[in-house]
LUMDREN-58830 format. One record per atom (N, C-alpha, C): residue in one letter; y, z, x. Coordinates in steps of 0.2 Angstrom, whole numbers, padded with zeros to 4 digits, always signed. Layout:
// residues N
AYZX...
// end
This chain:
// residues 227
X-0059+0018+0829X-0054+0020+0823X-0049+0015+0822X-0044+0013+0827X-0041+0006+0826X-0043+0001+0825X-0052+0000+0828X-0054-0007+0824X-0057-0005+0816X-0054+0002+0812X-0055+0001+0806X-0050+0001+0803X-0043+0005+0806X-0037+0003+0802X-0035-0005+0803X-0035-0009+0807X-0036-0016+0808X-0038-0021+0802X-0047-0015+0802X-0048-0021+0797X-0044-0019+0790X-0045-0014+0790X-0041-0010+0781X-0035-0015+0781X-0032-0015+0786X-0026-0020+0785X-0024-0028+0782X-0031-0030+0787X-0032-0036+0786X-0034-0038+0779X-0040-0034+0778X-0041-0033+0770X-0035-0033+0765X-0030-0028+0764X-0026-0026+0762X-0022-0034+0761X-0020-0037+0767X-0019-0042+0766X-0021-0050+0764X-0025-0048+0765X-0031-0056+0762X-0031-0054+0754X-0030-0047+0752X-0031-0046+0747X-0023-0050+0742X-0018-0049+0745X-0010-0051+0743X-0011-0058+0744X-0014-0061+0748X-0014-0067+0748X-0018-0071+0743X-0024-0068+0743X-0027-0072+0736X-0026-0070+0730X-0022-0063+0728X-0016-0064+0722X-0011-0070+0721X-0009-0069+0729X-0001-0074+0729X-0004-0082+0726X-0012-0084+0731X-0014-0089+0727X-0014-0091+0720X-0017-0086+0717X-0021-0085+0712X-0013-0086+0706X-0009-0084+0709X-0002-0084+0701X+0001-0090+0704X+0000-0093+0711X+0002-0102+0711X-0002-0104+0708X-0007-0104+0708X-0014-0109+0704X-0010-0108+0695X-0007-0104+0695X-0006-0100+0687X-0001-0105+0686X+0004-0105+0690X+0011-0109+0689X+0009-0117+0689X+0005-0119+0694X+0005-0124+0694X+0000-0129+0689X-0003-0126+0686X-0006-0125+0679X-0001-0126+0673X+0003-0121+0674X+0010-0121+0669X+0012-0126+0669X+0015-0128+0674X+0017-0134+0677X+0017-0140+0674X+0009-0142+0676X+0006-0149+0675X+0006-0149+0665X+0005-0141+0663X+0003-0143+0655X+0011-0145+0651X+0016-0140+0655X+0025-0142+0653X+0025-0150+0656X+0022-0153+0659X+0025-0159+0660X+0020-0163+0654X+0012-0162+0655X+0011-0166+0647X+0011-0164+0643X+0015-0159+0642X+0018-0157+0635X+0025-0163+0633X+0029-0161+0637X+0036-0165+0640X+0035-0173+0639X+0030-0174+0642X+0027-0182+0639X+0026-0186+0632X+0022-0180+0631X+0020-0181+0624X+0026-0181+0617X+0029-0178+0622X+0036-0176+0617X+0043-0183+0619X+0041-0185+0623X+0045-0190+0624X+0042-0196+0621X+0035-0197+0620X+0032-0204+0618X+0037-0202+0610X+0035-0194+0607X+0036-0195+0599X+0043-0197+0600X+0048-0194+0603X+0056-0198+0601X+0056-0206+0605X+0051-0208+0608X+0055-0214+0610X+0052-0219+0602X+0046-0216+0600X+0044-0219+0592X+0050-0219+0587X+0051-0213+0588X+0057-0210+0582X+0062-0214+0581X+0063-0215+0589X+0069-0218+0590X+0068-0226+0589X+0063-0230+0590X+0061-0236+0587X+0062-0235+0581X+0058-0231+0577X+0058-0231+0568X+0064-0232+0567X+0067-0226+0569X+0077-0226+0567X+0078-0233+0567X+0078-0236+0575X+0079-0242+0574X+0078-0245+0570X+0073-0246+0570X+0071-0251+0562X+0073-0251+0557X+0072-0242+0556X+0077-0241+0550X+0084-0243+0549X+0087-0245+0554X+0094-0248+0554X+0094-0253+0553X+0092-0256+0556X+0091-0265+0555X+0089-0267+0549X+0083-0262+0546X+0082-0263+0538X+0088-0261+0534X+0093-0257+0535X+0097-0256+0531X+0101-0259+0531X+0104-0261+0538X+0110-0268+0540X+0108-0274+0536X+0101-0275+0537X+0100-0280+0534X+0101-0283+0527X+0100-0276+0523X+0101-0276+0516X+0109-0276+0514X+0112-0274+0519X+0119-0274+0516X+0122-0280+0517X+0121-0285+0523X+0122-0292+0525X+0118-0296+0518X+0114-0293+0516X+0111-0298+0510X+0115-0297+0504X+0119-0291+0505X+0122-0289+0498X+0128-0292+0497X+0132-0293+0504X+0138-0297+0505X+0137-0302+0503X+0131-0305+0506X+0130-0311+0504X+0129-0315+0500X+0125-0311+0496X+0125-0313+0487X+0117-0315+0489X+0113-0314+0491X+0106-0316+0493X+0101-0312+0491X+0102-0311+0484X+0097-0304+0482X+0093-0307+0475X+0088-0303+0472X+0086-0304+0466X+0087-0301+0461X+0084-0300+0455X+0086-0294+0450X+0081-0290+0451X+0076-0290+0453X+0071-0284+0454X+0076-0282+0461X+0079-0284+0466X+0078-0279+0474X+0087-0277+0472X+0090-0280+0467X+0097-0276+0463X+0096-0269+0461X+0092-0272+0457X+0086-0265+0453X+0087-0261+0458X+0081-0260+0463X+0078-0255+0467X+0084-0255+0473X+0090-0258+0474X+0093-0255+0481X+0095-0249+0482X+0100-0247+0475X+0101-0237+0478X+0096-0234+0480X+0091-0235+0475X+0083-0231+0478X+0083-0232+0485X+0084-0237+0489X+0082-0240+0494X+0085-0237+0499X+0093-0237+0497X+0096-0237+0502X+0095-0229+0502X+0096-0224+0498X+0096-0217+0498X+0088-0214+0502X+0083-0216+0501X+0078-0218+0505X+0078-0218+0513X+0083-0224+0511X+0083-0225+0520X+0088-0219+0523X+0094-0219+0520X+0095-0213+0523X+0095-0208+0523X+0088-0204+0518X+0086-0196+0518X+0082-0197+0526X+0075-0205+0526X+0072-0205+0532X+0077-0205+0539X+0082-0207+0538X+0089-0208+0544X+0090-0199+0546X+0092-0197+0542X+0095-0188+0542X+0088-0184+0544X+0082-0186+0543X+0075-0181+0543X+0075-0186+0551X+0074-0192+0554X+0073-0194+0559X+0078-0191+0564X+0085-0193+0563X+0091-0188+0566X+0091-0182+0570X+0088-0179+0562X+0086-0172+0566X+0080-0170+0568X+0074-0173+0568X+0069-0173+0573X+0071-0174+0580X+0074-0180+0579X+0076-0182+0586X+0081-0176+0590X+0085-0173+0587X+0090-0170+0589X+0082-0162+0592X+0082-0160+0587X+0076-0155+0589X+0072-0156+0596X+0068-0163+0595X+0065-0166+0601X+0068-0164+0607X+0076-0167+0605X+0079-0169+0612X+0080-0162+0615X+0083-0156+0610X+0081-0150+0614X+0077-0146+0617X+0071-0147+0613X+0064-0144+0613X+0063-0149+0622X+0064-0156+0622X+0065-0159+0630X+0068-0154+0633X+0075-0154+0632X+0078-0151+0637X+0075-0144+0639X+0073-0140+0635X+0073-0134+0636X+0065-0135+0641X+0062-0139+0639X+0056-0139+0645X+0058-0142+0649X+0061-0144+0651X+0064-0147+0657X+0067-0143+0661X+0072-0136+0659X+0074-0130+0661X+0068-0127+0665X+0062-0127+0659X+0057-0121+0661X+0053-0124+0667X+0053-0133+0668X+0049-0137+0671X+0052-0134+0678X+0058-0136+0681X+0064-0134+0685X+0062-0125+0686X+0062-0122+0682X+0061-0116+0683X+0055-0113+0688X+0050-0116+0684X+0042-0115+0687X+0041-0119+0694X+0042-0128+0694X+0046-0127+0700X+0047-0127+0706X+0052-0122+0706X+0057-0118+0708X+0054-0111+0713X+0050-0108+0707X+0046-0102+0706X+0037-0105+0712X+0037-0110+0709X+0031-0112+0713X+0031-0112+0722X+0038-0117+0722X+0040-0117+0729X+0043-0110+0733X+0046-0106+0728X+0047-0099+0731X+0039-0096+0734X+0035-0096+0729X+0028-0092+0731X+0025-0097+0735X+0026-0105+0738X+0023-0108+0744X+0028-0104+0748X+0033-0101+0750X+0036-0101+0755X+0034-0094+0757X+0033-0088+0751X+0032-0082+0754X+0024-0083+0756X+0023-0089+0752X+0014-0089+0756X+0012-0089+0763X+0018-0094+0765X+0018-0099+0771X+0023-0093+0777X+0025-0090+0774X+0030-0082+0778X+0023-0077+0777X+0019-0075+0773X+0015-0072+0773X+0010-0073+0780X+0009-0079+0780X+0003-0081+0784X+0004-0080+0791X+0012-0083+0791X+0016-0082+0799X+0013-0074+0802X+0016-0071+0795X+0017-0064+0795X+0009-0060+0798X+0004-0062+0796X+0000-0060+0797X-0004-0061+0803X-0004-0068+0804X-0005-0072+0812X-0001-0068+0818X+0006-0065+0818X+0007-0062+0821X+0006-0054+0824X+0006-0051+0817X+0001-0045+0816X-0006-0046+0819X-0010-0050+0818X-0017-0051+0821X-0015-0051+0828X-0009-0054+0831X-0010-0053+0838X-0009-0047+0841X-0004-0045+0835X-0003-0036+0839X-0008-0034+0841X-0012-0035+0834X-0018-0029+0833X-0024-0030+0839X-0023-0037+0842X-0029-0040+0846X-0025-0036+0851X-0018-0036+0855X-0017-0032+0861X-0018-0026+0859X-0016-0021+0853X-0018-0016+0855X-0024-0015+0857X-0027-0018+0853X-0035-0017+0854X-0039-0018+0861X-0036-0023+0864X-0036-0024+0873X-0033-0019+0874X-0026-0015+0874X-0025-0008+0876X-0029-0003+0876X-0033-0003+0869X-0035+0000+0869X-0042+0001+0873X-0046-0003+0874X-0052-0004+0876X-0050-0004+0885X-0044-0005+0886X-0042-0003+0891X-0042+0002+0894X-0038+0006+0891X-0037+0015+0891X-0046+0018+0890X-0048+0016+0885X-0055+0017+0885X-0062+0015+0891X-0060+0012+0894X-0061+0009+0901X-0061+0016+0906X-0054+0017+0906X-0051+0021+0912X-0054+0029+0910X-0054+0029+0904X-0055+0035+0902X-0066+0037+0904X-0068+0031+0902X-0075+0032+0905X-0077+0030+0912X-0072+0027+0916X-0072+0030+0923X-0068+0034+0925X-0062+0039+0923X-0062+0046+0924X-0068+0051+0922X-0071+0048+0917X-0076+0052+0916X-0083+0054+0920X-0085+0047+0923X-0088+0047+0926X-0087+0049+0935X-0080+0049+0936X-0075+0050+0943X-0078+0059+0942X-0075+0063+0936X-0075+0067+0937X-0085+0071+0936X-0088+0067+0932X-0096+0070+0932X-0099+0069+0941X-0096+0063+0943X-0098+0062+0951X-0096+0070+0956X-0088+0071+0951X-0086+0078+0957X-0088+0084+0956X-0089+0084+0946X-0094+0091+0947X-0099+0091+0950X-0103+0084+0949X-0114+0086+0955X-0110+0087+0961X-0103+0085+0965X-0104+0084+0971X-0102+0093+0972X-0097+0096+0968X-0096+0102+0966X-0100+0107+0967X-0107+0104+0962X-0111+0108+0960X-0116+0107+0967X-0117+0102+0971X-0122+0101+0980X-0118+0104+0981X-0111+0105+0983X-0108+0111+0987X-0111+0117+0987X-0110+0121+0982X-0111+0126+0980X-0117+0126+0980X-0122+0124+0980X-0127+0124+0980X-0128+0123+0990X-0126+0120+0993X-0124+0120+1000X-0123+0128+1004X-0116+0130+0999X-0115+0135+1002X-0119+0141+1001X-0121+0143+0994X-0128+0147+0992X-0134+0145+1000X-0136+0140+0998X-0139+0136+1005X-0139+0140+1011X-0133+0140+1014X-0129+0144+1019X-0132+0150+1019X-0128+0154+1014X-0126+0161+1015X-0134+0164+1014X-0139+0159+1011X-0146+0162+1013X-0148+0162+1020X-0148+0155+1022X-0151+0155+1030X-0145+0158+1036X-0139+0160+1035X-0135+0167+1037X-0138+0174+1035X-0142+0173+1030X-0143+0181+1029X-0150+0180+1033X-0153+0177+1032X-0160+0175+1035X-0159+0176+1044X-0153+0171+1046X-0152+0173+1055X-0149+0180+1055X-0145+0182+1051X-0142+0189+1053X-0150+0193+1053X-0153+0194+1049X-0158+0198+1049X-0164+0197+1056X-0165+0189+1057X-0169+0189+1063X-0166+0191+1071X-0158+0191+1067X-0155+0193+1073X-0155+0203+1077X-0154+0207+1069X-0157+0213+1070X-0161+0213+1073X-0168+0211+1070X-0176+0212+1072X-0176+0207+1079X-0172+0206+1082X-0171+0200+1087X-0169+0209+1092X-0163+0208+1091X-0160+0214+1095X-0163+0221+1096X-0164+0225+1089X-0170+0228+1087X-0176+0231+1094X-0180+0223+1094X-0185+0221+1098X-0184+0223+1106X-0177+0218+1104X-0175+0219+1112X-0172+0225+1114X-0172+0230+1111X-0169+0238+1113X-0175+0240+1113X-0184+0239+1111X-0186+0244+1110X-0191+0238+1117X-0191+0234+1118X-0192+0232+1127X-0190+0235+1133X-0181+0234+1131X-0180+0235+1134X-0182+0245+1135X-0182+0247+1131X-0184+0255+1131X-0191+0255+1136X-0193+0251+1134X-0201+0252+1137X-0200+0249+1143X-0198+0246+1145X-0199+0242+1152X-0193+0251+1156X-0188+0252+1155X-0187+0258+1158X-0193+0264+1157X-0195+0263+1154X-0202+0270+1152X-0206+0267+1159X-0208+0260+1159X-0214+0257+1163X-0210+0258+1170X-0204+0258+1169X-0201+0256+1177X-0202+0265+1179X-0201+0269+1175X-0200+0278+1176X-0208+0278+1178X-0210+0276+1175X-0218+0277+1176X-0218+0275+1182X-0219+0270+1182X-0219+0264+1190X-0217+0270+1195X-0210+0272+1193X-0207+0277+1201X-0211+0284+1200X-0213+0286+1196X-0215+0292+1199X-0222+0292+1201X-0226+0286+1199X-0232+0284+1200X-0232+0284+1209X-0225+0279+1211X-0227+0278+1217X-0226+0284+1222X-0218+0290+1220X-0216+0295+1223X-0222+0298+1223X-0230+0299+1215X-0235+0305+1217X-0239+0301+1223X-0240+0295+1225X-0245+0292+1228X-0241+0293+1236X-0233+0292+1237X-0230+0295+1243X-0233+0301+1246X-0229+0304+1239X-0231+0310+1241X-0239+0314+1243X-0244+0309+1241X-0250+0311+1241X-0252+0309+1247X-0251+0304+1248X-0253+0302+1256X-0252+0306+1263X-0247+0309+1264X-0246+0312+1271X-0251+0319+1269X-0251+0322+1263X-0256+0328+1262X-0264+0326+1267X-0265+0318+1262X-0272+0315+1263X-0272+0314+1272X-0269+0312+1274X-0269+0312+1284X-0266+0320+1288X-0265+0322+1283X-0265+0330+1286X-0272+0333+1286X-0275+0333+1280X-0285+0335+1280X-0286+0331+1285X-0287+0326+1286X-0291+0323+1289X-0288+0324+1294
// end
């Protein structure tokens, strides 16, 4: 019975342990895709951020040409266009960039987060396992106690099956007995018996015996008086 609640236990356990695996493998899955996600979102602003630049330098550039009188009547023409351009693409880059940079941060939290969370469930892994390897030993001494006690208990069992047969020779011993007593009392009657109805007879024979001799005395002096 304790080698079944053992194993129920052990079961039970093996069972929380390939969960506990099974949501690390989850996290750390999480994990690796917030970090190429995080990547990918760092190539686009580190582009963004080169365009900007460009975009700056193109538009520094064209204002140093404006001071400077270096221009033609077609790029005269077209600069408001240009520069308003450039700075709708500045204000739309700006704020991509600004969005990116949070949408980074905010994975960065969750990246930290998970983690965080990942090394929390290696550590309950790694206390569960303690946990377990210890219990295993319990269960292996009681189980020696057990087998123990189960030991002693089938040699009391057998100590006491030795003293009932020895119990039951006895009694059978003393039955034994009280027959071959009833057996000698009996031949002891028919022994005495015997000897009372001998000893009767031998006084019969011996009364015989004496009056046989008194007639035969007595007969004699008759017999030498005739003659």
């Amino acid at each position: 019975m304790s080698s079944n609640v053992a194993a129920e236990c052990q079961g039970g356990d093996a069972d929380r342990q390939e969960t506990s695996k099974q949501r690390l493998q989850q996290l750390e899955q999480q994990l690796k895709a917030c970090a190429e996600e995080r990547d990918v979102y760092k190539k686009r602003l580190e582009a963004a951020e080169r365009e900007l630049k460009s975009q700056r330098t193109s538009v520094a550039g064209g204002k140093n040409n404006k001071k400077s009188g270096k221009h033609t009547t077609g790029s005269t023409t077209n600069q408001p266009e240009t520069d308003a351009s450039l700075r709708a693409t500045l204000a739309v880059s700006e704020a991509l960039i600004e969005d990116k940079t949070k949408l980074c941060a905010n994975q960065e939290r969750q990246i930290k987060a998970l983690t965080h969370q990942v090394s929390s469930l290696r550590e309950v892994v790694s206390i569960t396992k303690d946990l377990l390897n210890i219990r295993n030993l319990e269960m292996e001494r009681l189980q020696r106690e057990v087998d123990c006690v189960q030991e002693k208990i089938a040699i009391e069992r057998e100590r006491q099956n030795k003293l009932g047969l020895a119990a039951k020779l006895n009694e059978n011993l003393k039955d034994e007995y009280k027959n071959q007593l009833t057996l000698f009392q009996n031949l002891r009657e028919k022994y005495e018996e015997k000897v009372m109805m001998l000893t009767k007879e031998n006084l019969r024979l011996f009364k015989l015996t004496n009056e046989l001799s008194q007639s035969k005395a007595n007969s004699t002096p008759d017999q030498q008086e005739t003659d």
